[in-house]
Every structure is written in structure tokens, then in C-alpha cells.
C-alpha angles and dihedrals in degrees: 000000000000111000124221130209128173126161132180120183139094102291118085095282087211092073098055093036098054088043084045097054094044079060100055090049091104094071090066130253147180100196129015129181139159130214126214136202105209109132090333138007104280111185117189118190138155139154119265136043128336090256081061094057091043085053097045090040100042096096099046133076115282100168130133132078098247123060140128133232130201133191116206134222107177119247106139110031134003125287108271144123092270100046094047119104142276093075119198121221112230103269088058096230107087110066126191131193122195146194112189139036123287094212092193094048091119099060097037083052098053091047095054090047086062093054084059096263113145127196138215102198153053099238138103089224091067081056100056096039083047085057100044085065100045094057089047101053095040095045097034096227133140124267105259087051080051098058093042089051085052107048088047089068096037107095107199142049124313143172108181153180134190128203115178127185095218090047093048089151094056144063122198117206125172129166135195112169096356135073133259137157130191117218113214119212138165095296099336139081134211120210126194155130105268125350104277096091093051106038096087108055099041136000096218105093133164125216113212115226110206133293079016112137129201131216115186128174141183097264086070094265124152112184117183133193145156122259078247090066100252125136128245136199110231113239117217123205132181109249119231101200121111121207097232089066087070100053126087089236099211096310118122091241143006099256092051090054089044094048087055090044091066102094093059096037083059100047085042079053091056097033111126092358105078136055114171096183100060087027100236134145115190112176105171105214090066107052102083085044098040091110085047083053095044096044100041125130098216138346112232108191109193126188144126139252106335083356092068087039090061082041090059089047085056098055099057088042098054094033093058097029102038104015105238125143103237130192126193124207136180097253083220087070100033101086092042106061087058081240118213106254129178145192087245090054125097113204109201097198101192116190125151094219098038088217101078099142094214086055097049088049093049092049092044082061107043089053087050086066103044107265128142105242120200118175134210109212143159113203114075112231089018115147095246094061084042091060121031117079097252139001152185118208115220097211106211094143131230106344098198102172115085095235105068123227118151091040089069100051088050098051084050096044092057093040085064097039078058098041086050089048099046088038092050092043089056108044096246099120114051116237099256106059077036088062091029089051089052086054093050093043090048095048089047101094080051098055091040086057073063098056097043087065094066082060092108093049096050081054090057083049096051095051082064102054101031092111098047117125091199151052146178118192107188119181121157125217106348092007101055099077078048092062088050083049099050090042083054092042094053096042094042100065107012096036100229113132116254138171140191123220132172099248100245084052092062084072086064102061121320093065079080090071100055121105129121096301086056119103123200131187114191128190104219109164121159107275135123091279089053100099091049085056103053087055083061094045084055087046093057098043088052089056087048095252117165100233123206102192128195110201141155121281104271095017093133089164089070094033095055092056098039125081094216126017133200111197123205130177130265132281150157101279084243092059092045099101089062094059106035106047092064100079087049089065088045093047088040098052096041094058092052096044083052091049093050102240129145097268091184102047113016128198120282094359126120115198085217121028105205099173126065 
């Protein structure tokens, strides 16, 4: 959520900062604006989208080669043109812009007040840059000092930038809790949120750790140090990302483009870790922790959102492969129900950003008590791989759309790469469906380039079922975290309401929804719980419920109850997920590109939520 950008060098700093922030769209926003230093501080701002701030910009000066951009998603305050970024102090002349929450705002604010300050908005952020200024007047130091003063009595998460008019050859960043990079060029430096904006201009990038703070100038320096005045080396790595992945490529939207990704995210995922002929699985992160792994007590998977979904996936897959008992948790409850952690315990934190601020907390807390943390992550560089013990990427590749689709199958994809290993390493699956699952999970992207071709028909469906005000998604065993995924996936971006139930459970409640109006999609793939299935699928049509089924190719059983089948190929129950899940984003995405939603950015929805 909120998106920064921030260049100084010699090119016209607007251009970068306005195709920066359209980069950063993705992460979800309600206001953007930029602020130049060409003769005097201009600061642009307005609620809405960045065409609305070309638009409301494109008359004034927006010359100068440093300058900073925000995009805005609403925490304190409501979305308007006041309370968007960037803030000014009270002079004028010092801006900030901010991604995260200050905690301790109302009593710093009160406090100022008393010192005569007076604000203009609603937001934290007014408070802090209020601050900066404040420390720097009354104890005459410069503004860095300032801001380290500052952020040493600020309690909360922050990623943040400084432009000062009376500093117009400098930029100030500093992070605790959210992301930010710093791009380094010839002579210029390029500051965000994640890598998109930069990528394209230079591959050297630094990742802040937190309470690190950053002081570039226009010589080319970059000067870092901690918020307890110790210096850091900067530390210079070689960015991966390529500018086309961020592109759309030709597709209508980004999810579209990352649905049909999916084949090649998966075999990425595998790439180098699996080997089905001689039978073998590396994943490198586990190797120095696999007796960890082996011995463990329990597994405890935590996560949010698709992430949690993957994580229930998991369970099913390491407690049958490798015998483990496993328990998932909302990484947003985790750390409040003083939950009981061991030493024997691992603790698999998943998380597609790897800056989700419920997940960090939750990993801060489980190493506090002992517990070995590995993380499954998809964005190199990221805090979470930074900070948990030991890690596999999933490599999916940038997931721009806000409804994520190939980062599940990823994650999946790498929990069962884990559940095979540890399985294999005990002696709890025999050699031979080891072997025969390497095969499956190998032949998986193939068998989703199937799938992809009924895309045509899942858009007929979805013209069907566009208007509909409700949906029930049903799946049993390894499909039913897949039936809680496809019923996220279709409220998220086309706002019907939608829920996921394990089939049997539909018998204790929701049963009581279902009439003619009522569409159900149940996943109903061969696998030991099939047979159960098929009896729900009757218990819906005698109720008059209008059944979508998805069902493996020449299942005619299911086909002849169902009012609309999907067929999928076959595949081992464990792999299932994988398989099935596809046709729900494509469900998912065509009603709300029939209903005319932003499939891409929906309302009210951030792709990383960085603050708790």
C-alpha cells in the first residue's frame, strides 16, 4: 500500500517521478502528488488517480531534476486533496512524503501544538515532518541529525523521503517495517518503494534494513547510517528484474497476463530444483535446516489473505507426505493469542511481497521464542527473506495485479516441493509415488496451457453469471483451501459476495442460501473424497441450485448433474490445487471485466499491506 518515488540527478526529475508512480499503481491508492525544486519548492497534489494529477499539474511548473511522488492509500484521514502526500513542514519549505503508520502522532501533535505549530491535515505524516523541523530549529542541527532525532522518538512503521528547499542538492530516506530501495546511477540516484520504478533506468540498487536512514547528493554520494548514528557501508546488489515483466505485454489487464503466466512461473518455481528422472528435489534454503525440518514438533505455516490459502494447501500436503502435524494461522491473529512456540517448532512465514507488516510481526514473535523461521517469498531483496533464518523464492515474477494469481501457484508449488523432500527424507512416501509425484508436478505448467484454451468458454460462463449477487464455492481435502481461493479471487475484484465452504460443511448452514439465484461452483476433481462430492453437487440441484462444476476431462458422472462443467485434466489429488484453481481466476477476472470493475487495482484494496 502507498507507493514512493524520489530522483536527483541531472534529468527532469517530473518525468521519472509521474512513470514511476504509474508503476507503483499496482500497490493501490486514493491521492498521489509530487513535489520540484526548480527556482522555489512546488508541491502538486490531488485525490484520485496520477492522470488526475497530470491533468491538475499540466499547467504549472514542473521543472527541476530532484523531486519526490506518493501515492496515497488512506489510513489517517480521509482521501482527499489535503490529506494526500507530499506534507509540508511549517516553514514551507521542508516536504515529506510516507508509506506506513506513526503509532505515537496524537501526542507529538499535541505537543507541537503547544510549541505554536499548526496543521492543515488529517495525517500522521504532517505530524513527523512537523517534527523534523522542529528538531532542527530548537537544536540548531542539520537536517539529516534532525530526521535521526526524529525518528528516534516516532513509535510505528515508516518508509520515508525529505526534500528540503533549502537542501535542493539532497534527498533523505529512512525505513522501519516498509520497503524501500535505492537505485544507483552515474551521478543520480533513484529512490521507491519496490524496484519497478528503477529498473529501468539502472540495475545497482540498495535495500534499506530498518531504522536505517539514507543521505544522497548530487556528487553521486550515498551515505548510510542507523537512527542510532552509526555508519553503514552501502551494500550494492545487481537487480533481476527485467523491464518487460512489468509490462502488460499486449494482454487487457495485468491479471490476465499473470493468469496466463502461470505455466512458466511454475516451471521457474521448479527450475533447477527438481529432477523427476533421477528422482531428486534440492531446494537450497533447506538444506543447512533439513534436521530442523525432520525433527520438528509441529509445522506452523503463517500467512494472509492467498498467502493463508497456499499455507492450507500446505497442511494437507506435509502432513500426508512428510507426517507432521501442521497448523495454519492468519498471521494478523498470530502474535495476539500469546500463542504457545517452541524450539522444536518451524515456523514457514509465506508471503508474496515479503513485506506484509502482520507476517513480520508474527515472525518477530515466533524467533523471540525460539523457533526456526523459513520463509517462502517471492520478491528478491524483500524484508521477510532478510529476516527469517532460512528461505526458498518462489520466483513468479512480478505479480502486478492486486489479486494474486501466479503467486499462489508458486507458493504451492514450493510447499510441495518441501512436503516431497521432507517426505522423501523420512521414509514416509514410498519411492515409487515419490518418483510418480515428480513426474505429475513436472507435467503441471503443461496441463495448465490446457486449461488456458477453455478461456473462451469460462468468458461465456461468466456472461452468465455476471449479475449474480452471490456465490458458493465448495471443494473437499486439497481443494478445499482452493474454493476459499476462487471465492477471494471473485469478491475481490468484481465485488459479489462470495464464500468458500468445505462441501460437507454446506449441510451445516449455508445450505440455507441456496435457490435458483444461487451459483455454485464446485470443485469436484477425481480424488478419494470424489464420491462424497458428487452427493453435494445432488444436494445443491435438488434445492434448485445453479452448479458450476470443475471436474476432470471425461468425468460424464459429474457432467451429467452439473449445469456447467469445466473440465481440467487429470492429476494426482495433492497436485489438484494447482489445476483447479486456474478456471476460478478465469471465472473471477471475466465477471468483473463484464461488470466493468478495475480489475487491476480494485477499490479499497492495497497488493502489500505494510501496515497492521
Amino acid at each position: 500500500m502507498c507507493g514512493i518515488v524520489a530522483y536527483i540527478g541531472k534529468r527532469e526529475a517530473y518525468p521519472i517521478l509521474v512513470k514511476g508512480l504509474h508503476r507503483l499503481e499496482y500497490r493501490g491508492y486514493d491521492s498521489a502528488g509530487v513535489a520540484m525544486i526548480s527556482d522555489k519548492l512546488n508541491v502538486y497534489k490531488c485525490k484520485g488517480k496520477v492522470a488526475d494529477l497530470e491533468k491538475f499539474s499540466e499547467s504549472k511548473d514542473r521543472k527541476g531534476s530532484i523531486g519526490i511522488g506518493h501515492t496515497r492509500w488512506a489510513t489517517h484521514g480521509e482521501p482527499n486533496d489535503v490529506n494526500a502526500h507530499p506534507h509540508y513542514s511549517g516553514s514551507k519549505k521542508i516536504v515529506l512524503i510516507h508509506n506506513g503508520i506513526i503509532e505515537n502522532y496524537a501526542p507529538l501533535k499535541e505537543e507541537l501544538k503547544k510549541r505554536g505549530h499548526k496543521f492543515e491535515s488529517d495525517t500522521d505524516t504532517e505530524v513527523l515532518v512537523h517534527l523534523i523541523e522542529d528538531i532542527q530549529q530548537r537544536e540548531n542541527v542539520s537536517l539529516d541529525e534532525a530526521v535521526r532525532i526524529a525518528l528516534n522518538n516516532v513509535v510505528g512503521a515508516y518508509a520515508i523521503v525529505i526534500l528540503s528547499e533549502e537542501n535542493p542538492d539532497m534527498l533523505i530516506a529512512a525505513k522501519k517495517s516498509s520497503p524501500m530501495v535505492i537505485g544507483v546511477g552515474q551521478e543520480e540516484f533513484f529512490i521507491a518503494s519496490d524496484a519497478t520504478p528503477i529498473v529501468e533506468y539502472t540495475k545497482n540498487v540498495v535495500y534499506l534494513d530498518d531504522e536505517e536512514i539514507a543521505i544522497v547528493n548530487r556528487k553521486g554520494e550515498l551515505q548510510i547510517k542507523t537512527i542510532r548514528n552509526e555508519n553503514i557501508d552501502p551494500y550494492i546488489q545487481e537487480l533481476q528484474l527485467q523491464l518487460e515483466a512489468i509490462e502488460k505485454g499486449g494482454y487487457d489487464h495485468f491479471m490476465l497476463k499473470e493468469i496466463f503466466e502461470q505455466p512458466r512461473s511454475i516451471k521457474d518455481s521448479m527450475r533447477g530444483r527438481v529432477n523427476a528422472q533421477q528422482g531428486v528435489i534440492s531446494v537450497g534454503g533447506i538444506r543447512d535446516y533439513l534436521q530442523k525440518f525432520t525433527n520438528a514438533k509441529r509445522i506452523i505455516i503463517i500467512g494472509c489473505g492467498t498467502s493463508w490459502h497456499a499455507g492450507l494447501v500446505g497442511e494437507y500436503l506435509f502432513e500426508e507426505l512428510a507426517r507432521i502435524p501442521v497448523e495454519v494461522e492468519y498471521a494478523s491473529e498470530f502474535r495476539y493469542r500469546n500463542p504457545v512456540i517452541g524450539e522444536d517448532d518451524v515456523v514457514i512465514a509465506i508471503s508474496q511481497s515479503g513485506e506484509t507488516a502482520d507476517t513480520l510481526a508474527a515472525i518477530e514473535l515466533a524467533k523471540s521464542k525460539g523457533a526456526t523461521i523459513f520463509g517462502v517469498c517471492n520478491v528478491v531483496g524483500s524484508t521477510i527473506p532478510r529476516t527469517t533464518h532460512a528461505g526458498s523464492y518462489t520466483h513468479a515474477g512480478p505479480e502486478i495485479g492486486v489479486a494474486s494469481t501466479k503467486a499462489f501457484t508458486a507458493q504451492v508449488t514450493v510447499l510441495t516441493l518441501m512436503a516431497l523432500l521432507l517426505g522423501h527424507r523420512k521414509g514416509t512416501i514410498s519411492e515409487s509415488h515419490y518418483r510418480e509425484l515428480l513426474s505429475e508436478l513436472e507435467a503441471v505448467p503443461s496441463k495448465i496451457e490446457k486449461i488456458l484454451k477453455l478461456n473462451d468458454q469460462i468468458k461465456y460462463l461468466a456472461s452468465i453469471f455476471a449479475d449474480a449477487r452471490n456465490f458458493l464455492y465448495l471443494g473437499r481435502s486439497y481443494t478445499f483451501p482452493v474454493a476459499l481461493e476462487g471465492a477471494l479471487k471473485l469478491k475481490e475484484i468484481s465485488y459479489i459476495h462470495a464464500e468458500g465452504y468445505p462441501a460437507a460443511e454446506m449441510k451445516h448452514g449455508p445450505i440455507a442460501l441456496i435457490d435458483e439465484e444461487m451459483p455454485v461452483v464446485v470443485i469436484a476433481t477425481k480424488g478419494a473424497s470424489y464420491e462424497k462430492v458428487i452427493s453435494n453437487i445432488q444436494e445443491v440441484k435438488a434445492r434448485k441450485g445453479k452448479v458450476i462444476a470443475v471436474v476432470t476431462e471425461g468425468d460424464d458422472a459429474a457432467k451429467g448433474m452439473a449445469d456447467y462443467v469445466i473440465e481440467v485434466p487429470e492429476t494426482d489429488e495433492k497436485l489438484a490445487p494447482l489445476i483447479s484453481v486456474v478456471p476460478l481466476q478465469l471465472l473471477a477476472y471475466h465477471i468483473a471485466v463484464l461488470r466493468g470493475c478495475n480489475v487491476d487495482q480494485p477499490r479499497n484494496l492495497a497488493k502489500s499491506v505494510t501496515v497492521e
